[in-house]
C-alpha positions in Angstrom: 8.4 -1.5 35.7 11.0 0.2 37.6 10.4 3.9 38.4 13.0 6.2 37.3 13.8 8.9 39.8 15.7 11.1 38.2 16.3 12.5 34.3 18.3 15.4 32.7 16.6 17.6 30.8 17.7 21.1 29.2 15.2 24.0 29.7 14.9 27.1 28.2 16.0 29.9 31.7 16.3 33.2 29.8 15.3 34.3 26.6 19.1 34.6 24.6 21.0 38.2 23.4 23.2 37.3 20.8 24.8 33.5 21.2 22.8 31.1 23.3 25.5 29.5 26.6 24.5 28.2 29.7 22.5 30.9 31.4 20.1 30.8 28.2 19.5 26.6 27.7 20.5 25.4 31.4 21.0 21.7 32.2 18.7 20.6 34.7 18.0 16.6 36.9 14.6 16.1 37.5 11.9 13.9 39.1 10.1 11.2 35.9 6.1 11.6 36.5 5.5 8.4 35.4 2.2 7.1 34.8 1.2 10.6 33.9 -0.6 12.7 36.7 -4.4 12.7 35.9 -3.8 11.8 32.2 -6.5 13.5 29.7 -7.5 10.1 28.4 -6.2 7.9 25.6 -3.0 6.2 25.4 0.6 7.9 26.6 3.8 6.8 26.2 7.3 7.0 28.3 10.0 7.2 25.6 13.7 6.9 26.0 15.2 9.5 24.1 18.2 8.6 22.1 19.0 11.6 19.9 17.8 14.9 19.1 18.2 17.5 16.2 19.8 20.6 16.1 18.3 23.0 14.0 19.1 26.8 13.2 15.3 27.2 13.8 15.6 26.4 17.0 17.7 30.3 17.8 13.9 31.7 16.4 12.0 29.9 18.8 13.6 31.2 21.8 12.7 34.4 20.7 9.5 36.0 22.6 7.8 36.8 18.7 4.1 35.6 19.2 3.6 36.1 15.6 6.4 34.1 14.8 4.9 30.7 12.7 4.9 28.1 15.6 4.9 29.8 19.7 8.0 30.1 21.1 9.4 28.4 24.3 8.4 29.3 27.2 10.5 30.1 30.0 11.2 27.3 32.4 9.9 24.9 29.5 12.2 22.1 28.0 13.6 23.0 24.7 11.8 22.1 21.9 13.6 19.4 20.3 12.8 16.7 17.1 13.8 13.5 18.6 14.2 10.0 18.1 13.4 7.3 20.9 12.3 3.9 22.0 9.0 3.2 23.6 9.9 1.9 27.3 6.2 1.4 28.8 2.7 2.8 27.7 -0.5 3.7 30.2 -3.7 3.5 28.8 -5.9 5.8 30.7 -9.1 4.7 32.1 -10.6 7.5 30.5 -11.3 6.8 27.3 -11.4 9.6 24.3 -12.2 9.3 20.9 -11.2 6.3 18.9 -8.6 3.8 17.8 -7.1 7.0 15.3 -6.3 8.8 18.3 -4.7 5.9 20.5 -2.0 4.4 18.2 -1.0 0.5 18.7 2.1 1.4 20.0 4.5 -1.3 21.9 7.6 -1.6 24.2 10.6 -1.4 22.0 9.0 0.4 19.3 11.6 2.6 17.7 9.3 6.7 17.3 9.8 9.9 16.4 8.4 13.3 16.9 9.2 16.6 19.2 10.4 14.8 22.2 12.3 18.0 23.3 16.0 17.9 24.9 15.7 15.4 27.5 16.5 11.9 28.4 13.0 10.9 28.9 10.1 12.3 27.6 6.2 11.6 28.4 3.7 11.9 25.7 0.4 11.0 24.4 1.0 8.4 21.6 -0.8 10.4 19.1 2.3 12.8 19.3 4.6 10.3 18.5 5.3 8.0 15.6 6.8 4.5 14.5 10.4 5.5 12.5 9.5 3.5 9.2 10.8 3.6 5.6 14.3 3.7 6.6 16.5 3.0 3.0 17.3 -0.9 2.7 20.9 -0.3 2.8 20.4 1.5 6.1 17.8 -0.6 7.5 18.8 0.4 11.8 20.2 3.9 10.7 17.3 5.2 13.4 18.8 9.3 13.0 18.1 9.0 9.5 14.7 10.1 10.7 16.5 13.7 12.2 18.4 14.1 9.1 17.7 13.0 5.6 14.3 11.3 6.3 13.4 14.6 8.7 12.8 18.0 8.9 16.5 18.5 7.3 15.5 16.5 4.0 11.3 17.3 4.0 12.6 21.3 4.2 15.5 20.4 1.3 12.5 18.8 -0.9 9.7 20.7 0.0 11.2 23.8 -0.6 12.6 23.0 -3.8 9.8 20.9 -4.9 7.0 22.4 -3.6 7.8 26.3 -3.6 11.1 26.2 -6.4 9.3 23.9 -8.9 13.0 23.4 -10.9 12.7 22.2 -14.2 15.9 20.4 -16.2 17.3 23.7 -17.8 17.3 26.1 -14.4 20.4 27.4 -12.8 19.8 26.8 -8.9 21.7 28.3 -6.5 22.0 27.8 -2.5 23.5 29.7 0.1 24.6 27.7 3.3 25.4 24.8 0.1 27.4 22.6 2.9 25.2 22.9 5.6 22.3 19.5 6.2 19.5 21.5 4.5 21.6 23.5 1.7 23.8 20.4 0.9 20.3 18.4 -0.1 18.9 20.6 -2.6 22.4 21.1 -4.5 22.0 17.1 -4.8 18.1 17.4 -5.6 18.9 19.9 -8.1 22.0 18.2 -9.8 21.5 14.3 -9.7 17.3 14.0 -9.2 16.4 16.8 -11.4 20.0 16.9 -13.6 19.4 21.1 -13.6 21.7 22.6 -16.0 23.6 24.5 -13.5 23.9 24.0 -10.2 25.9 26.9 -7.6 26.6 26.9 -4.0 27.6 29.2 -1.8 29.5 28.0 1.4 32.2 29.3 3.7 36.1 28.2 3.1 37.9 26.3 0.3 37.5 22.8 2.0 33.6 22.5 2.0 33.7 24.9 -1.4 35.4 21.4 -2.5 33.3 19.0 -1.0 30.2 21.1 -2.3 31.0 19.7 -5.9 32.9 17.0 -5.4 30.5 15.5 -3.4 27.1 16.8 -3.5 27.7 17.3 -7.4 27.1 20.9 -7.7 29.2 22.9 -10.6 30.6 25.3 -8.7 30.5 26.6 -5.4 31.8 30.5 -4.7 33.4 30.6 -1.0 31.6 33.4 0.6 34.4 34.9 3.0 35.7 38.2 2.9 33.8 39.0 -0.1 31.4 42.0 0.0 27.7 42.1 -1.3 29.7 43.6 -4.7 32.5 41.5 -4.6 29.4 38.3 -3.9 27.6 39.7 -6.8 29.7 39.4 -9.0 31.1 36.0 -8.5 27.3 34.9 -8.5 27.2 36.7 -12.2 30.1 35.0 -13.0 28.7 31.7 -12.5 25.0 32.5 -13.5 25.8 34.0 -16.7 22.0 33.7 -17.5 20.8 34.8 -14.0 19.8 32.3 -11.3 16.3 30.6 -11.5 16.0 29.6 -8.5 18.2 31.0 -5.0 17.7 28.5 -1.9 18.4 30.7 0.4 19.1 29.6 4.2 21.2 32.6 4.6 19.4 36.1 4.4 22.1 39.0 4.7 24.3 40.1 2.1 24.1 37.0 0.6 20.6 37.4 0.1 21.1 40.8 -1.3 23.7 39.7 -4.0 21.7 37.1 -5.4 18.4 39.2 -5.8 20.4 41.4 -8.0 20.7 38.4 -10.6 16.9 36.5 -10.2 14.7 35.5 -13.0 12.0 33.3 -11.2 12.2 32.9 -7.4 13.9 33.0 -4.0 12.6 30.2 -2.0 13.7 32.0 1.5 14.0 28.8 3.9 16.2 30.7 6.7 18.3 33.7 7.8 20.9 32.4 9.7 23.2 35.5 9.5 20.7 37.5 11.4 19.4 35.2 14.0 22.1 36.3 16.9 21.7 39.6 16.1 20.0 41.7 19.1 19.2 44.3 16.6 18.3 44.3 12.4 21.2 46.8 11.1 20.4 47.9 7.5 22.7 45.5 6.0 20.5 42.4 7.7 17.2 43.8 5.4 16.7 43.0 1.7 17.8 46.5 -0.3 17.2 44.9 -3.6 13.6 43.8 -3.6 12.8 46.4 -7.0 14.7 43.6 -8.7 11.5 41.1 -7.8 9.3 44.1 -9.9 11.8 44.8 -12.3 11.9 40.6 -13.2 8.7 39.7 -12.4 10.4 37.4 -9.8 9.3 36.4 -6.5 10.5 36.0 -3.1 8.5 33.2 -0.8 9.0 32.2 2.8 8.6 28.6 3.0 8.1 27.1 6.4 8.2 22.7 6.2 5.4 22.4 9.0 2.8 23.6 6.0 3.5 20.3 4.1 3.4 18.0 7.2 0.5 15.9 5.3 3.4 14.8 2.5 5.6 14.1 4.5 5.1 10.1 4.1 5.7 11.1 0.1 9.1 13.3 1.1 10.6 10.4 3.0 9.3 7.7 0.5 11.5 9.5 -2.0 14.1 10.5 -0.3 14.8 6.8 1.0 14.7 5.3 -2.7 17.1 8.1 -3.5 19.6 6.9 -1.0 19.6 3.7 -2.0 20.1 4.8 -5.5 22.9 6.9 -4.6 21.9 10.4 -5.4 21.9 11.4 -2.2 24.9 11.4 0.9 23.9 10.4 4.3 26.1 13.5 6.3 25.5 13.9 10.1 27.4 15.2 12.6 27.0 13.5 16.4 28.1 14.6 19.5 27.5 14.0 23.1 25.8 14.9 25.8 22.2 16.9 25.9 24.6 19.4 28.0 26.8 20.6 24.8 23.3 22.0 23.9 24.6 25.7 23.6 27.6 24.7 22.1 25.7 22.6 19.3 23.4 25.2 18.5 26.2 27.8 18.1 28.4 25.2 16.2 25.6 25.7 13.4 26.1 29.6 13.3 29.8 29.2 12.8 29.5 26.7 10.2 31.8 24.1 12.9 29.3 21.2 11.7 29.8 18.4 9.3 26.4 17.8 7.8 23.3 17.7 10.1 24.0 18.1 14.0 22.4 15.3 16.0 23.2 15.3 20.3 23.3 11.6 21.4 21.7 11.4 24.7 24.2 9.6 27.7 22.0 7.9 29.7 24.8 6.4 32.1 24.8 8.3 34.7 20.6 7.6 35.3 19.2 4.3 36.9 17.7 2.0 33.4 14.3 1.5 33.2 
């Protein structure tokens, strides 16, 4: 093969305060160590990276918490990234470990997944990688279906509903963030799989209030802006005459507030997006209403996808048949360029993005392998 000198990767050069730019994820060209440099044995693989996620998670794993779920990024490290790629050459070690489960028959072409990180090439034993597969049949090369509906966006959409929310056909559901990649999936989980009697959104601005039910097939969706926690409350009460069931919350905040003050069952608490730039929790930012959880015998539960990584097959399997039946929209929003890094990630705090943000990695200005 032809050795590629040079790559682009983005690296994590300063731990962020407030909204990540340039200083905090810097752009960087690099040498490719290809074969790997005293590989530990087994089978690794160069991969070609050809998009990446961006995910509000991400802002978290910046953040120097040890005792955060997963370990953050360390400085000088390329960011952590889901990606999707195509195998360009694979080196079998002469040092051999374990067996044929930990050296996957993968070949040159194959189409994989798995946290390639933000870079144009990224080197890997196989085992960390996998074949994209069970793509819908009516989207049979759609390879970034495996970032969006078929990844960690849909897996944390069904998982979280599914697995921690358990909705049954006569619940009133209702999501913060309801036009966002993740929020957007369980209003159309919750309306057209499970057919729950009520389903509320909560998004920002008449235009994806609109889209929320038009679309996704929610009943009603409550723009969010310029309402206070009171004002929030009492749309939500409005709407929920009967209380809410079940709150998806990817917000945290005020928002969060407002709708403990009308649970029944459970707040699945997938994210707190409102707080994440924030260099310091004000009161405001912490839950005031949790005696509402004691006074309903409700709970609140932090859900984190990773736990359910061995279902995952089961997630996609459904979620693909779903797609092909047409319960559930295919919405991603590309741009390009690994070096509009920062500017994707803080798109997703101001709510710029159309569906699930994906960066399309240019590899023009690099010599092909």
């Amino acid at each position: 093969m032809t050795f590629l000198s040079k790559q682009e990767r983005i690296v994590l050069a300063e731990r962020p305060h407030g909204l990540v730019d340039n200083q905090t994820l810097r752009r960087e060209v690099c040498a490719v160590s290809w074969p790997p440099v005293a590989p530990r044995g087994g089978v690794y693989v160069l991969v070609r990276v050809e998009y990446v996620g961006v995910e509000p998670a991400m802002r978290g794993w910046m953040s120097p918490d040890m005792n955060s779920y997963i370990p953050p990024v360390q400085l000088g490290s390329v960011m952590r990234a889901h990606g999707v790629g195509r195998v360009v050459d694979v080196c079998k070690s002469s040092v051999a470990v374990g067996g044929d489960d930990e050296c996957p028959s993968l070949q040159v072409g194959d189409v994989v997944e798995g946290m390639l990180g933000m870079q144009a090439y990224a080197v890997l034993p196989a085992g960390k990688v996998s074949l994209v597969r069970q793509l819908p049949k009516s989207m049979p090369d759609r390879s970034t279906l495996a970032l969006s509906v078929l990844g960690i966006t849909g897996s944390t959409a069904y998982f979280g509903l599914f697995g921690v929310g358990k909705p049954v056909s006569t619940d009133t559901v209702l999501v913060s963030a309801a036009a966002g990649a993740v929020g957007g999936t369980v209003c159309e989980l919750a309306a057209k799989v499970v057919g729950c009697k009520r389903v509320i959104g909560i998004a920002g601005g008449k235009t994806k209030c609109e889209m929320v039910v038009r679309e996704l097939g929610a009943s009603a969706c409550i723009d969010y802006k310029g309402l206070s926690e009171r004002q929030l409350h009492e749309a939500i009460k409005q709407y929920c005459p009967d209380g809410v069931d079940i709150f998806f919350d990817n917000v945290g905040g005020i928002t969060l507030n407002a709708a403990l003050r009308s649970l029944n069952r459970v707040a699945v608490i997938c994210g707190a997006i409102s707080t994440y730039n924030n260099t310091k929790m004000e009161p405001k930012d912490a839950p005031s209403q949790y005696m509402m959880l004691l006074k309903r015998r409700a709970r609140m539960e932090g859900f984190v996808v990773f736990d359910f990584e061995s279902e995952y097959e089961r997630a996609r399997r459904d979620l693909s048949a779903w797609i092909d039946q047409g319960l559930i929209h295919v919405r991603e929003h590309t741009i390009h360029g690994l070096d509009r890094a920062p500017e994707a990630l803080n798109m997703l705090f101001s709510g710029a993005n159309q569906g699930k943000l994906i960066i399309k990695v240019n590899h023009d200005q690099f010599a092909r392998l």
